[in-house]
Backbone as XML, in Angstrom:
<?xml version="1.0"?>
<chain id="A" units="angstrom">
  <residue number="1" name="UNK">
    <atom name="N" x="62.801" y="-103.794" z="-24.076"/>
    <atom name="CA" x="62.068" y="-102.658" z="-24.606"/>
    <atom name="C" x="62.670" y="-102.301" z="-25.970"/>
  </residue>
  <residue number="2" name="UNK">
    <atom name="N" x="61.408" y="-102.177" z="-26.823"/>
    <atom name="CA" x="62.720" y="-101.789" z="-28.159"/>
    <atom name="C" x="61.846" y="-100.380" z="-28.555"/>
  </residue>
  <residue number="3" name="UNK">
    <atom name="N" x="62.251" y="-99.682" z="-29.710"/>
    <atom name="CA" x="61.910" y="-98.565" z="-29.983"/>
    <atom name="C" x="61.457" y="-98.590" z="-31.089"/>
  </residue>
  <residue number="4" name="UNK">
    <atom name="N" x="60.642" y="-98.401" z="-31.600"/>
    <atom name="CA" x="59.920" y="-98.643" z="-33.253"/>
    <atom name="C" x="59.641" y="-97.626" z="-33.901"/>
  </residue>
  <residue number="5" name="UNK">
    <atom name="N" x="60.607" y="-96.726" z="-34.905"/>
    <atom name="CA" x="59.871" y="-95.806" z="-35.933"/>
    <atom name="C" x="58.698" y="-96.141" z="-36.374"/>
  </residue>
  <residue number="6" name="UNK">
    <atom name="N" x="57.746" y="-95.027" z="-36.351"/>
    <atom name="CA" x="56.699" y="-94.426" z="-37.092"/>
    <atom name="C" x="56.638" y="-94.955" z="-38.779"/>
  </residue>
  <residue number="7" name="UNK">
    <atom name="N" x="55.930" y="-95.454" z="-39.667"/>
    <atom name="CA" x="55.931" y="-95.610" z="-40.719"/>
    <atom name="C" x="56.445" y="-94.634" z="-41.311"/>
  </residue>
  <residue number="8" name="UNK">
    <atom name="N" x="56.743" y="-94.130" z="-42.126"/>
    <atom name="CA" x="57.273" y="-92.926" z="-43.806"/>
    <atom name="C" x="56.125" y="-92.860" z="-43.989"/>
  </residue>
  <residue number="9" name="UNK">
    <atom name="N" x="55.325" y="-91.711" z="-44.273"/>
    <atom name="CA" x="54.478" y="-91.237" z="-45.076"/>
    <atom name="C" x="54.850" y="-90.750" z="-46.142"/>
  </residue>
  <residue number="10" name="UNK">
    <atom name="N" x="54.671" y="-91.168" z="-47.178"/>
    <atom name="CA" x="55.248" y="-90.387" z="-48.629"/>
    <atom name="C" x="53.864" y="-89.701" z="-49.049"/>
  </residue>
  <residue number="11" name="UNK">
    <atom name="N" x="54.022" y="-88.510" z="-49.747"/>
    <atom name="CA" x="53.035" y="-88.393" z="-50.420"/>
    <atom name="C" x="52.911" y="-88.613" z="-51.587"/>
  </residue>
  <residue number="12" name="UNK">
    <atom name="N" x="51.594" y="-88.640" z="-52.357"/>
    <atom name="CA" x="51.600" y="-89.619" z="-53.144"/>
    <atom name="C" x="51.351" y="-88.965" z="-54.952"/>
  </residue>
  <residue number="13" name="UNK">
    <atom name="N" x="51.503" y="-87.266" z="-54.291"/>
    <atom name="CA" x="51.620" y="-86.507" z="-55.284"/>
    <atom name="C" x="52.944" y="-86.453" z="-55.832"/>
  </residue>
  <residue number="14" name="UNK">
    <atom name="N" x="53.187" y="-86.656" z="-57.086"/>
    <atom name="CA" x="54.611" y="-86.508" z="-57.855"/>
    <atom name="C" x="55.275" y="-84.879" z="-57.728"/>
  </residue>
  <residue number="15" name="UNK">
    <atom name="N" x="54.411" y="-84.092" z="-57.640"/>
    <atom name="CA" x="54.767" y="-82.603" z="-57.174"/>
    <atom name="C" x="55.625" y="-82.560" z="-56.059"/>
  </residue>
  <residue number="16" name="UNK">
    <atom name="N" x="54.544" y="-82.451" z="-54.645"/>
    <atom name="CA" x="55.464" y="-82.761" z="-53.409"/>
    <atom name="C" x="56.545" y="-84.210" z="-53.554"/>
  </residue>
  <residue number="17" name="UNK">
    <atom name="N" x="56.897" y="-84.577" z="-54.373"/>
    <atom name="CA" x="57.826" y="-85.457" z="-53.834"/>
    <atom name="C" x="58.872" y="-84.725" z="-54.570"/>
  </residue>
  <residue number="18" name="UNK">
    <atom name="N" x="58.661" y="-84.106" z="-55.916"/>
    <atom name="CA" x="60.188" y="-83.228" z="-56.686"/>
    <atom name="C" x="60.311" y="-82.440" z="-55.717"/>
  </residue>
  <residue number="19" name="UNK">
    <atom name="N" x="58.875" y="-81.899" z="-55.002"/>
    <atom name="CA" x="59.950" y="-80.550" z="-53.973"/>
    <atom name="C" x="60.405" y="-80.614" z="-52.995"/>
  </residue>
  <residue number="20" name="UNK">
    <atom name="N" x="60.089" y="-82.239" z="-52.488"/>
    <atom name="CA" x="60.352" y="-82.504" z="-51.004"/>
    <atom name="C" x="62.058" y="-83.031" z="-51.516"/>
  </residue>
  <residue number="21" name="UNK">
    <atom name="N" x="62.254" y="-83.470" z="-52.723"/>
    <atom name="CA" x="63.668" y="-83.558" z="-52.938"/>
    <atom name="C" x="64.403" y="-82.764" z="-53.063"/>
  </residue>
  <residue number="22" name="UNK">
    <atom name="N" x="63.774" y="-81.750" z="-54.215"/>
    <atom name="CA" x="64.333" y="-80.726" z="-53.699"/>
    <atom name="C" x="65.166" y="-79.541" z="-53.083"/>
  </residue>
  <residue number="23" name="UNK">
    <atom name="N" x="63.969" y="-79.601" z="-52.067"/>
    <atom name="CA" x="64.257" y="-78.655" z="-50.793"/>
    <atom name="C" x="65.370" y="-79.607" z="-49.910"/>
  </residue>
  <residue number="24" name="UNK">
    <atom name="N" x="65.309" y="-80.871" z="-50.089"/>
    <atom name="CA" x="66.471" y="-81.689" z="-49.251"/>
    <atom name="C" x="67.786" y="-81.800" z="-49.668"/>
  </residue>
  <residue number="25" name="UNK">
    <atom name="N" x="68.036" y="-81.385" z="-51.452"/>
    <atom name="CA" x="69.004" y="-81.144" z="-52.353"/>
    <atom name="C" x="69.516" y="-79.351" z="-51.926"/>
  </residue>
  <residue number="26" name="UNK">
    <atom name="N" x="68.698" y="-78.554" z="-51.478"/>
    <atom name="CA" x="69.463" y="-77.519" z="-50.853"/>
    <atom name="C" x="69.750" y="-77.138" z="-50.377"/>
  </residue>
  <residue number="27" name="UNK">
    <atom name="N" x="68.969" y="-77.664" z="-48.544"/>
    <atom name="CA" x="69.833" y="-78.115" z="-47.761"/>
    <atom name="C" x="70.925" y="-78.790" z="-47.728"/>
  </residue>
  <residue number="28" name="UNK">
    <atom name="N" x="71.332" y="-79.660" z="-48.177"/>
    <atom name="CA" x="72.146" y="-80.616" z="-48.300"/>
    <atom name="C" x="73.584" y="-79.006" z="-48.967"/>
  </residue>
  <residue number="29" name="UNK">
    <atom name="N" x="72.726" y="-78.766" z="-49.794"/>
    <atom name="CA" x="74.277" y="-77.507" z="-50.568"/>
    <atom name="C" x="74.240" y="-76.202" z="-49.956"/>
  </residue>
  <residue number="30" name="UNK">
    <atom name="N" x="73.352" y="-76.162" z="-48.559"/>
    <atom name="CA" x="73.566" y="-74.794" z="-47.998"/>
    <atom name="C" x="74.841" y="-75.407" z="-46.804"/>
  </residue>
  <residue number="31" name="UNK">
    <atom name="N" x="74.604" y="-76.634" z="-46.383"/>
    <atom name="CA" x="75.369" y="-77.151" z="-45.161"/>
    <atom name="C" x="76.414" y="-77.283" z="-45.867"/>
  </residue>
  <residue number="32" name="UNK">
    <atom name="N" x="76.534" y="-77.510" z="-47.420"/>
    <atom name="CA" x="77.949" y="-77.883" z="-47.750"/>
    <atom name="C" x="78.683" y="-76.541" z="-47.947"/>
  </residue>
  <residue number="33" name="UNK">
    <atom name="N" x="77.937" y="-75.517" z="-48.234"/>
    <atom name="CA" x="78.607" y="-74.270" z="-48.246"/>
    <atom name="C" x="79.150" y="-73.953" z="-47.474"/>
  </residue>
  <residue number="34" name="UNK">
    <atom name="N" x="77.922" y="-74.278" z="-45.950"/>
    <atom name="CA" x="78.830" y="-73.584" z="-44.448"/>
    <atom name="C" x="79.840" y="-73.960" z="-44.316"/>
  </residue>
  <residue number="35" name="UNK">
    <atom name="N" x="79.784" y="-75.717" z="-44.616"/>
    <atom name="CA" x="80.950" y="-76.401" z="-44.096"/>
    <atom name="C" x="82.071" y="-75.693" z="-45.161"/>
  </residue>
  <residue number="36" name="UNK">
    <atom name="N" x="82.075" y="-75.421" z="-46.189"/>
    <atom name="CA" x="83.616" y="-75.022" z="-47.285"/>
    <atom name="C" x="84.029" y="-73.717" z="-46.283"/>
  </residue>
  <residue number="37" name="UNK">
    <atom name="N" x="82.646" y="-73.000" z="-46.164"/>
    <atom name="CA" x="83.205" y="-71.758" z="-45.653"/>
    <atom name="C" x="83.864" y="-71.696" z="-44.070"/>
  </residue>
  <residue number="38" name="UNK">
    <atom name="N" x="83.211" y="-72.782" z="-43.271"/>
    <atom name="CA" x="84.434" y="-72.994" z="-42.179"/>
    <atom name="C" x="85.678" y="-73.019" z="-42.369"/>
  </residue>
  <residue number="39" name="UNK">
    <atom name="N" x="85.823" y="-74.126" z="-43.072"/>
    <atom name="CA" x="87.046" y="-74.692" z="-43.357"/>
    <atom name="C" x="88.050" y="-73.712" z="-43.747"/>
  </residue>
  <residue number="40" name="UNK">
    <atom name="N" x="87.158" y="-72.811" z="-44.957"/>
    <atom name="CA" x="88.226" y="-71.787" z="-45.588"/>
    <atom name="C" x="88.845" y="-70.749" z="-44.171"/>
  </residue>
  <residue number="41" name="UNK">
    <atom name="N" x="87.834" y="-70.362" z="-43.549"/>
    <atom name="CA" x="87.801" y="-69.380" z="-42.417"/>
    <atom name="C" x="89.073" y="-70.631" z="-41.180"/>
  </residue>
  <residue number="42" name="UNK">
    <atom name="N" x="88.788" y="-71.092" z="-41.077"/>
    <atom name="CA" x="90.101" y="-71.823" z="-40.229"/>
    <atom name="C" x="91.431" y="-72.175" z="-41.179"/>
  </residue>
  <residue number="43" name="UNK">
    <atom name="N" x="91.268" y="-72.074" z="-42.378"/>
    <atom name="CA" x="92.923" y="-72.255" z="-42.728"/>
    <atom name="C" x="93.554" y="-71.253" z="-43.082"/>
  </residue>
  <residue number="44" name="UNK">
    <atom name="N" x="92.749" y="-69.764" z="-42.980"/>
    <atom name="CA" x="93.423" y="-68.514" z="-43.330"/>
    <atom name="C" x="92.878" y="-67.744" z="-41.901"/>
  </residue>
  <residue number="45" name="UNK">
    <atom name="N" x="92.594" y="-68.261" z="-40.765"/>
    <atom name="CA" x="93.157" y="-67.598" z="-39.722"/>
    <atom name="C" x="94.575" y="-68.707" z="-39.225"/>
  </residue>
  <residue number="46" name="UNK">
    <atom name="N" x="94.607" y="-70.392" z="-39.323"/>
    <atom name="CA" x="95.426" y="-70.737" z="-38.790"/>
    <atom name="C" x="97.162" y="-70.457" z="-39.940"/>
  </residue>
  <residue number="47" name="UNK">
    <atom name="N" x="96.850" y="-70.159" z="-40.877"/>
    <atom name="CA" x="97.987" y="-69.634" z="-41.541"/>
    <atom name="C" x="98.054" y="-68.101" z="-41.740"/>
  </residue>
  <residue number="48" name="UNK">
    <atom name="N" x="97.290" y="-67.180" z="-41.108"/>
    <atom name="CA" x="98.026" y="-65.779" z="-40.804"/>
    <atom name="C" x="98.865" y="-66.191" z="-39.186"/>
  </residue>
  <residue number="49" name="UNK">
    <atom name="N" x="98.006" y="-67.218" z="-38.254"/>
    <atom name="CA" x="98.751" y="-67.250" z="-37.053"/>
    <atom name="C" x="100.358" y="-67.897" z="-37.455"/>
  </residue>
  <residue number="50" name="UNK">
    <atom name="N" x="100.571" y="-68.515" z="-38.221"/>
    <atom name="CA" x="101.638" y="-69.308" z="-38.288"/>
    <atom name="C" x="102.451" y="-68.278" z="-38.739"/>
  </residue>
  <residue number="51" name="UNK">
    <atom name="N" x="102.228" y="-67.116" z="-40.116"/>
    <atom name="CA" x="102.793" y="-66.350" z="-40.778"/>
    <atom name="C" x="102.985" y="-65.376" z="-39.243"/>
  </residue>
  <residue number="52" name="UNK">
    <atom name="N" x="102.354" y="-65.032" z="-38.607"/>
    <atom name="CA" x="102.898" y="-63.699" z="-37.845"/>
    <atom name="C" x="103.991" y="-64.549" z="-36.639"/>
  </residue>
  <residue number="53" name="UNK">
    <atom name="N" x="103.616" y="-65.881" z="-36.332"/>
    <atom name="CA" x="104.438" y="-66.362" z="-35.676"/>
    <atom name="C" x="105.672" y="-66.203" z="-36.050"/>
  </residue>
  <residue number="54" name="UNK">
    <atom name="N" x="106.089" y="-66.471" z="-37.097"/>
    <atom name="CA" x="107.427" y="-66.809" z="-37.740"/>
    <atom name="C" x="108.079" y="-65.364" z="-37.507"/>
  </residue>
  <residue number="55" name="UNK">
    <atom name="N" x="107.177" y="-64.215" z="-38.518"/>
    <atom name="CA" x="107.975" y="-63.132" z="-38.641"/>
    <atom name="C" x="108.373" y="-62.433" z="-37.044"/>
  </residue>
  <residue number="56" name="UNK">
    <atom name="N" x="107.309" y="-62.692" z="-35.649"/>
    <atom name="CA" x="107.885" y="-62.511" z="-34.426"/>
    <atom name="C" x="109.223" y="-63.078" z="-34.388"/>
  </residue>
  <residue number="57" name="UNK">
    <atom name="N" x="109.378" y="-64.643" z="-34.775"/>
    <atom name="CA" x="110.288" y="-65.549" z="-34.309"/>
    <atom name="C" x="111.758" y="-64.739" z="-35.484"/>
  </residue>
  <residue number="58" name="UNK">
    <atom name="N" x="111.534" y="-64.352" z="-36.394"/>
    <atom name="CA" x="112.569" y="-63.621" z="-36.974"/>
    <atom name="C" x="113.060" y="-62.613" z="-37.034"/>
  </residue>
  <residue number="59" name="UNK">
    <atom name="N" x="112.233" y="-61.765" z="-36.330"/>
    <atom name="CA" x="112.282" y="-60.123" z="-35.408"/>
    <atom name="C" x="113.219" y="-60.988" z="-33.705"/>
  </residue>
  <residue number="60" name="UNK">
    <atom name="N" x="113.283" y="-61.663" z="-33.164"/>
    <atom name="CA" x="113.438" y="-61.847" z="-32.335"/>
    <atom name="C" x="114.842" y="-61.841" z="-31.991"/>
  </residue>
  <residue number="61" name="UNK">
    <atom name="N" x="115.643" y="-61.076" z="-31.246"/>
    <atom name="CA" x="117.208" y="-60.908" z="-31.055"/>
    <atom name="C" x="117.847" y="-62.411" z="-30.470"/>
  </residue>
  <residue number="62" name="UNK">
    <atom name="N" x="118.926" y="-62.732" z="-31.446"/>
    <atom name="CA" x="119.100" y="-63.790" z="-30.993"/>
    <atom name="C" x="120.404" y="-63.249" z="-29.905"/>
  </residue>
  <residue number="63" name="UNK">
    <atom name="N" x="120.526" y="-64.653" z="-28.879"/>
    <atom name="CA" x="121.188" y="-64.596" z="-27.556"/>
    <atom name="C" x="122.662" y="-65.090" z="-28.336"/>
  </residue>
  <residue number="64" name="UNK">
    <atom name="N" x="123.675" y="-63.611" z="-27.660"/>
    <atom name="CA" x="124.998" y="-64.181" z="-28.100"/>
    <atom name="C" x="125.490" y="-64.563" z="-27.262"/>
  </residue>
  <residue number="65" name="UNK">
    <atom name="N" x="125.397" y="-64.422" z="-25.843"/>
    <atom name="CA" x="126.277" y="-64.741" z="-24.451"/>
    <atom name="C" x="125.234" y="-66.362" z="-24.291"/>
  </residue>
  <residue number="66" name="UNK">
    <atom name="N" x="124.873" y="-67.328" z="-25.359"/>
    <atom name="CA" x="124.310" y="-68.600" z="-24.961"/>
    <atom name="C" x="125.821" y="-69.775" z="-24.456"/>
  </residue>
  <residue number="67" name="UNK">
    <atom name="N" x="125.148" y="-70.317" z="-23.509"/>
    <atom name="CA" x="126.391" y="-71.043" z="-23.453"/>
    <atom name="C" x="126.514" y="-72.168" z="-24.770"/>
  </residue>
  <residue number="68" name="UNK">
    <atom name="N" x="127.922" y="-72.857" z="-24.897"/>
    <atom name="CA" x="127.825" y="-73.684" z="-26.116"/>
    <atom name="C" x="127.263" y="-75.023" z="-25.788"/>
  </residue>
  <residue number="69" name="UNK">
    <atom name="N" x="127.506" y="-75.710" z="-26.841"/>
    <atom name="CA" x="125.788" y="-76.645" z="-26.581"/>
    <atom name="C" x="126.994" y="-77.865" z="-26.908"/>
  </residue>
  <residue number="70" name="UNK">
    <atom name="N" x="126.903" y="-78.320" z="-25.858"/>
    <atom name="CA" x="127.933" y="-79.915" z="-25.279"/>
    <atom name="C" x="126.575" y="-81.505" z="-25.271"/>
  </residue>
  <residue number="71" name="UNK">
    <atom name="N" x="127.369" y="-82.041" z="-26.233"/>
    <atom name="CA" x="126.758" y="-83.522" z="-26.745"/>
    <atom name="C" x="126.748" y="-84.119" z="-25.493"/>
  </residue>
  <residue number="72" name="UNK">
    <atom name="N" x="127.529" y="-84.217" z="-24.586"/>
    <atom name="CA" x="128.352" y="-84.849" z="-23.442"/>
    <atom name="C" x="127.181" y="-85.191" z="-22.215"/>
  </residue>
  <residue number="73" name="UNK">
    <atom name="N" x="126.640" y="-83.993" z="-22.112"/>
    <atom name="CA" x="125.699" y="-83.319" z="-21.374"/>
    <atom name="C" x="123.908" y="-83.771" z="-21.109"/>
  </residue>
  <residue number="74" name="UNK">
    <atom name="N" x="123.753" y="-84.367" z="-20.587"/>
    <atom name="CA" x="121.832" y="-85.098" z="-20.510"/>
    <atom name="C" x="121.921" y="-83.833" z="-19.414"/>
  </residue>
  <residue number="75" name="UNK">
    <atom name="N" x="120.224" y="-83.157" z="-20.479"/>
    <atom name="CA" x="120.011" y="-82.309" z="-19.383"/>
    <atom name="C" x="118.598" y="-82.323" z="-18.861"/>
  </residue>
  <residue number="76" name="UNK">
    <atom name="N" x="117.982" y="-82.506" z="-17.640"/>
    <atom name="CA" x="117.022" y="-82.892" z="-17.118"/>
    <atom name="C" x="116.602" y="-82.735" z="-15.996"/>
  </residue>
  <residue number="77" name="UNK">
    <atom name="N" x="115.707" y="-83.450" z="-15.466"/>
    <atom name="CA" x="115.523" y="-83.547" z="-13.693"/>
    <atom name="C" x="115.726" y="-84.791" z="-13.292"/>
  </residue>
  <residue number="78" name="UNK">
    <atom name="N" x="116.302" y="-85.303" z="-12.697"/>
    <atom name="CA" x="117.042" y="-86.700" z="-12.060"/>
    <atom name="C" x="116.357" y="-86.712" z="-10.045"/>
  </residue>
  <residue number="79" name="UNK">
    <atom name="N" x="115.918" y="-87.608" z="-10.240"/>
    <atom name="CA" x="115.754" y="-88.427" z="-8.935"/>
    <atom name="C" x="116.904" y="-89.234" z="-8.301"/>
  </residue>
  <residue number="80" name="UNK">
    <atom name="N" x="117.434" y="-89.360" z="-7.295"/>
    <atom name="CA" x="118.854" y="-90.247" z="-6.757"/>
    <atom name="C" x="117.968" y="-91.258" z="-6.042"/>
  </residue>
  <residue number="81" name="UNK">
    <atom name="N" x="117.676" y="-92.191" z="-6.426"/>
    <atom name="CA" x="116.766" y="-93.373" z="-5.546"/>
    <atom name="C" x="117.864" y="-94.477" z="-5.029"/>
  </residue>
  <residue number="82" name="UNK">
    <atom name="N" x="117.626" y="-93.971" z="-3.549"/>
    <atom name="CA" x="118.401" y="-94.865" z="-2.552"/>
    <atom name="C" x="117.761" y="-96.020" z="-2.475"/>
  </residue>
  <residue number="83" name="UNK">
    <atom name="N" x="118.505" y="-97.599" z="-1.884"/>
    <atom name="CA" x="118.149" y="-98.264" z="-1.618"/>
    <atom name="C" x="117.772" y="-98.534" z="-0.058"/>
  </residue>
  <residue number="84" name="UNK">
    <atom name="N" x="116.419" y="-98.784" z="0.035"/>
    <atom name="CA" x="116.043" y="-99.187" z="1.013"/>
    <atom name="C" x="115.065" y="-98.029" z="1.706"/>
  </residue>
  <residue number="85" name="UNK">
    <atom name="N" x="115.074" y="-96.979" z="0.532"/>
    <atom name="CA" x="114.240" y="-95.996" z="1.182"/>
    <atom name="C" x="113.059" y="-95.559" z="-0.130"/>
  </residue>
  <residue number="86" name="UNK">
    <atom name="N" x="111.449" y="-95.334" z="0.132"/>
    <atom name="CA" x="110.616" y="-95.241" z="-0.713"/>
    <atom name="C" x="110.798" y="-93.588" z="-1.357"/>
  </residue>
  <residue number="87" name="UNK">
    <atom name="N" x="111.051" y="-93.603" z="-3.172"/>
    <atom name="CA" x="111.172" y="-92.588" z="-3.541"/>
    <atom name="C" x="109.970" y="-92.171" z="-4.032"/>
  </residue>
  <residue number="88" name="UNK">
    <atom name="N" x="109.622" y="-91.182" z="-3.838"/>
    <atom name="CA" x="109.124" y="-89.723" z="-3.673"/>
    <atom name="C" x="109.155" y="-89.092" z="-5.204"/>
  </residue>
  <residue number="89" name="UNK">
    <atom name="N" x="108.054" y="-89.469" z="-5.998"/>
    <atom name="CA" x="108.608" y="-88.246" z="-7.429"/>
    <atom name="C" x="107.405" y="-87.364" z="-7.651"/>
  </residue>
</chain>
């Protein structure tokens, strides 16, 4: 089964064809507007979020009773897998 477009009808007046361009030339610069104006609208809400993030993160009391921070140390969740018995994670 295949699918076959319809011929193009052009019209054959030189009028309707400047305005059918046109009108497709301003569409074309109303969508490009929306699109700038998204864009602008997402990088000045995602950089006030980043800006208020920070100044929370620099308002934030730092911990003096932290314990000290040992190289020595892997810190994680560990499984002990015996032999001969099916582990479980």
């Amino acid at each position: 089964m295949t699918f076959v477009f319809p011929p193009l009808r052009r019209s054959r007046n030189p009028l309707m064809r400047a305005l059918s361009v046109l009108a497709g030339l301003a569409l074309l610069g109303v969508l490009l507007v929306f699109g700038v104006v998204v864009l602008g609208v997402l990088a000045a809400g995602s950089i006030a979020f980043l800006v208020v993030r920070q100044w929370k993160l620099a308002r934030a009391p730092r911990a003096a009773t932290a314990a000290p921070h040992r190289p020595d140390v892997l810190e994680g969740e560990f499984t002990v897998i015996r032999t001969g018995r099916p582990a479980h994670h």
